[in-house]
C-alpha positions as CSV (number, residue, x, y, z in Angstrom):
1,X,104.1,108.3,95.5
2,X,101.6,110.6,93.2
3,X,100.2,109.2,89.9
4,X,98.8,112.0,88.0
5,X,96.1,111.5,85.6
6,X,94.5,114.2,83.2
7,X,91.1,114.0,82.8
8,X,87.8,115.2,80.6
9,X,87.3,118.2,78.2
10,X,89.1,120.4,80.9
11,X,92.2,118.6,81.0
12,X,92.0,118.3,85.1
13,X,94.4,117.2,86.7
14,X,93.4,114.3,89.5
15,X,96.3,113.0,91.6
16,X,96.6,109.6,93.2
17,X,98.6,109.5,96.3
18,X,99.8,105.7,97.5
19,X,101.6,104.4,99.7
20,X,103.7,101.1,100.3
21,X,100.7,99.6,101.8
22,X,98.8,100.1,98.5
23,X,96.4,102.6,100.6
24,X,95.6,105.9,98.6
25,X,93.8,109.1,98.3
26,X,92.2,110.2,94.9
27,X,92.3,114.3,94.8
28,X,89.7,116.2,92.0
29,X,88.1,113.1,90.2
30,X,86.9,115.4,87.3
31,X,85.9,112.6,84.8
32,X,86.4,109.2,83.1
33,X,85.9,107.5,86.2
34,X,86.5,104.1,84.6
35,X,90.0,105.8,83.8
36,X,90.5,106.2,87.6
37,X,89.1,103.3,88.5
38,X,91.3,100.7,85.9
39,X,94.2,102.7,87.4
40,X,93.4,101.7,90.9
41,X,92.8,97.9,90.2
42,X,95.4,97.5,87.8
43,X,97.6,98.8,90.9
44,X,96.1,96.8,93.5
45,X,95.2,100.2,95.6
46,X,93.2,100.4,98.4
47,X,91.4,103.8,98.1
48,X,90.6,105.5,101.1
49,X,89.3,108.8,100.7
50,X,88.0,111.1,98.0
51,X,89.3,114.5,98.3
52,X,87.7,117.6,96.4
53,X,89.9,120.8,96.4
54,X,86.5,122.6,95.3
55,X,83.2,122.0,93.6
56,X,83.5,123.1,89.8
57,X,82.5,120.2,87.4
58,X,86.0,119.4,86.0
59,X,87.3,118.0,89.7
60,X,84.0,116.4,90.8
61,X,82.7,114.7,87.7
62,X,84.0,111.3,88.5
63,X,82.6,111.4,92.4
64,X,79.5,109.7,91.8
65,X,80.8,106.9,89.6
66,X,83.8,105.7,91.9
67,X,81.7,106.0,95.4
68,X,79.1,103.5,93.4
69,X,81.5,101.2,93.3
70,X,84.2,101.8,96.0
71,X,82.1,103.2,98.8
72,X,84.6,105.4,100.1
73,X,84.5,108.5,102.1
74,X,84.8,111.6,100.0
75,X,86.0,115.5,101.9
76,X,86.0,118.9,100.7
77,X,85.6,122.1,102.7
78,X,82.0,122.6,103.7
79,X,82.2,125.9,101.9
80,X,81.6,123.6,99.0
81,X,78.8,122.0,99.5
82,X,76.5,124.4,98.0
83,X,78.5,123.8,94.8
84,X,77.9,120.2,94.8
85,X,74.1,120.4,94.7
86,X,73.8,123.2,91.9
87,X,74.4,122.9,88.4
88,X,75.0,126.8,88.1
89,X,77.2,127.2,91.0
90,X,79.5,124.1,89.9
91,X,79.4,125.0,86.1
92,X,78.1,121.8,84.9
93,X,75.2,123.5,83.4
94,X,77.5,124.8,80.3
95,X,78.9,121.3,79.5
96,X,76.0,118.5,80.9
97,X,74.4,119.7,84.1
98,X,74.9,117.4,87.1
99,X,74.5,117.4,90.9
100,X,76.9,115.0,93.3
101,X,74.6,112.6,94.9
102,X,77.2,110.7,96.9
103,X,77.3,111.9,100.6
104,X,80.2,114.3,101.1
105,X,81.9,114.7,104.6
106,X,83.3,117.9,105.5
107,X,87.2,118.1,105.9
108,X,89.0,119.4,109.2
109,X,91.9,121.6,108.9
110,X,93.9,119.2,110.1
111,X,93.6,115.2,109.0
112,X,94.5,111.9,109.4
113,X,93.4,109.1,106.7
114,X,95.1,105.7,106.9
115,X,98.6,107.3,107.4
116,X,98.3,110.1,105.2
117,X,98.9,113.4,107.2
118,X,96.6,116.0,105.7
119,X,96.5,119.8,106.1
120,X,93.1,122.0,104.5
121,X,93.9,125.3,103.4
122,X,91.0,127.8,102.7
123,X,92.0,129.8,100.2
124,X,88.6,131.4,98.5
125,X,88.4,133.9,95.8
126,X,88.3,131.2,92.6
127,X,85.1,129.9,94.0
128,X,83.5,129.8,97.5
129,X,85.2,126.8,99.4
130,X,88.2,126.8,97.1
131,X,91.3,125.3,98.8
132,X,94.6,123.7,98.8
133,X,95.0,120.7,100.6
134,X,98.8,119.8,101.7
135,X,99.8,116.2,102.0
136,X,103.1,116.5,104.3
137,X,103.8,112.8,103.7
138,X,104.5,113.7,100.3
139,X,105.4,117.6,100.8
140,X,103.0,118.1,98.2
141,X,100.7,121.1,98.0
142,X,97.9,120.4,95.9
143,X,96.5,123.7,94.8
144,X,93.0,123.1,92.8
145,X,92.2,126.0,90.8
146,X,93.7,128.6,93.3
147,X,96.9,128.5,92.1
148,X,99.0,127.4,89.4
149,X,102.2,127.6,87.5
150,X,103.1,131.3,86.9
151,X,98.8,132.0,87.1
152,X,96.2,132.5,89.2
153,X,92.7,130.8,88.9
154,X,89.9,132.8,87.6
155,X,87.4,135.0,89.7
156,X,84.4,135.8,87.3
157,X,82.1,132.9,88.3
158,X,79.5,132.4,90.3
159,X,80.9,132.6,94.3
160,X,84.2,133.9,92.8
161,X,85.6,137.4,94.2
162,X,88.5,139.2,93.2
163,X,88.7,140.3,96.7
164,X,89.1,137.3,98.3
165,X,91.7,136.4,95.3
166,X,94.0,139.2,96.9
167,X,93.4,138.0,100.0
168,X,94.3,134.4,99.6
169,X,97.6,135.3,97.2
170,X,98.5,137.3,100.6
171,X,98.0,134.2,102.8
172,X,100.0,131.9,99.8
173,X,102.7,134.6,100.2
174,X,103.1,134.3,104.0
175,X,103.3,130.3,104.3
176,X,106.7,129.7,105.4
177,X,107.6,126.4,104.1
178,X,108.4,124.8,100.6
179,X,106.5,121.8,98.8
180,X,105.7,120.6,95.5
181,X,103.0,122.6,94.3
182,X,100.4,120.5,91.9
183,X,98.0,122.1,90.5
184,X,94.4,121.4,89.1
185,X,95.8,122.2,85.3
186,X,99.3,122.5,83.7
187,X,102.1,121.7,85.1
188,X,104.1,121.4,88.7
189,X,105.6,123.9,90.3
190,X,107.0,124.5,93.9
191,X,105.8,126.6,96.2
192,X,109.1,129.0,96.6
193,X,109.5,129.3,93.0
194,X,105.7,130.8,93.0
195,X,106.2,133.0,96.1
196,X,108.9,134.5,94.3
197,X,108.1,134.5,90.3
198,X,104.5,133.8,90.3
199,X,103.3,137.3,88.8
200,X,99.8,137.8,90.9
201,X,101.6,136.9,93.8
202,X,104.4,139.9,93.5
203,X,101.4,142.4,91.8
204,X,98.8,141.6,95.1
C-alpha cells in the first residue's frame, strides 16, 4: 500500500509504503514532519527506513525531525551526501538554509528492508546522486525529481548537467519493464505511458 502526502512550499510529494505487518518505508520527507509523523501513529506503522531519492531541500527537510524521534535508518545514494551537508548544493539557502545532521547510510543497488524488495537507480543529470528507487513489492517506480508526468526535472542547479539529463532519459528509455511511476511533484504516471509520450524521452 502507498499513502502519498504533499508537503511544504514545494508541494513534494513523500510516499509511505506499508505493508500488512504495519512495517513501512517513508520516501522524500520534504517537510511538516509532525504531518508524517501523526500519519504514522495514527496508523500504528512501524517505520523502517528513510529513503531520500536525492538531496534538494524539498525531499529532505523532514529527515532530521522524524530520526529525533523514530531513530530509524535513513538511505540515499552516496552521490548525495555532499548535498546533505551544504546549504548551496541542496538549495535550502533560498528558502531557510539547513544541513541534515542525522547519519545517512548509503543505499546498495539492490535492497532488502523488512520485506520490502528495493532496487536504486542512478539516474543523475537533475542533481548529482539523483535517482529513482523501484519498490517491486509494489511495482512502483518512485522517480524524485528525474522524472515526472509528461516533464523532465530541471538541470540548471548546482551538480545539475544537461548531459547527464540525456543520458539518464536514454537509460529510462531502455528499462524493459512497466510500474507505477510516482513522482517527486504532480501526478502518477506509468512507466510505459512515459517511455512512449513523455516528450524529453522521444526528443533525447
Amino acid at each position: 500500500m502507498i499513502k502519498k502526502l504533499i508537503l511544504g512550499s514545494m508541494q513534494t510529494n513523500c510516499y509511505i509504503v506499508y505493508n500488512e505487518q504495519k512495517e513501512c518505508l517513508v520516501i522524500d520527507p520534504g517537510a511538516n514532519g509532525q504531518k508524517v509523523l501523526k500519519y504514522l501513529r495514527d496508523n500504528e506503522l512501524n517505520l523502517q527506513a528513510i529513503l531520500l531519492t536525492h538531496g534538494h531541500f524539498d525531499h529532505i527537510g523532514a529527515v532530521d525531525y522524524l530520526y529525533e524521534r523514530l531513530q530509524c535508518p535513513i538511505y540515499t545514494h552516496q552521490e548525495t551526501f555532499p548535498l546533505l551537508k551544504d546549504q548551496r548544493l541542496n538549495l535550502s539557502i533560498y528558502e531557510e538554509p539547513f544541513i541534515v545532521k542525522a547519519p545517512i547510510l548509503a543505499a546498495m543497488d539492490e535492497m532488502k528492508i523488512a520485506d520490502f524488495d528495493i532496487e536504486w537507480l542512478l539516474l543523475e543529470g537533475h542533481c548529482q546522486g539523483s535517482s529513482m528507487i523501484y519498490i517491486k513489492n509494489e511495482n512502483a517506480l518512485f522517480s524524485g525529481d528525474v522524472l515526472f508526468a509528461g516533464s523532465v526535472g530541471r538541470f540548471d542547479f548546482p551538480t545539475s548537467s544537461h548531459l547527464q539529463t540525456k543520458e539518464s532519459m536514454e537509460k529510462i528509455k531502455a528499462l524493459a519493464f512497466d510500474a507505477r511511476l510516482l513522482p517527486g511533484h504532480g501526478e502518477e504516471s506509468t512507466l510505459s505511458f512515459e517511455q512512449q509520450n513523455n516528450p524529453y524521452l522521444r526528443s533525447y
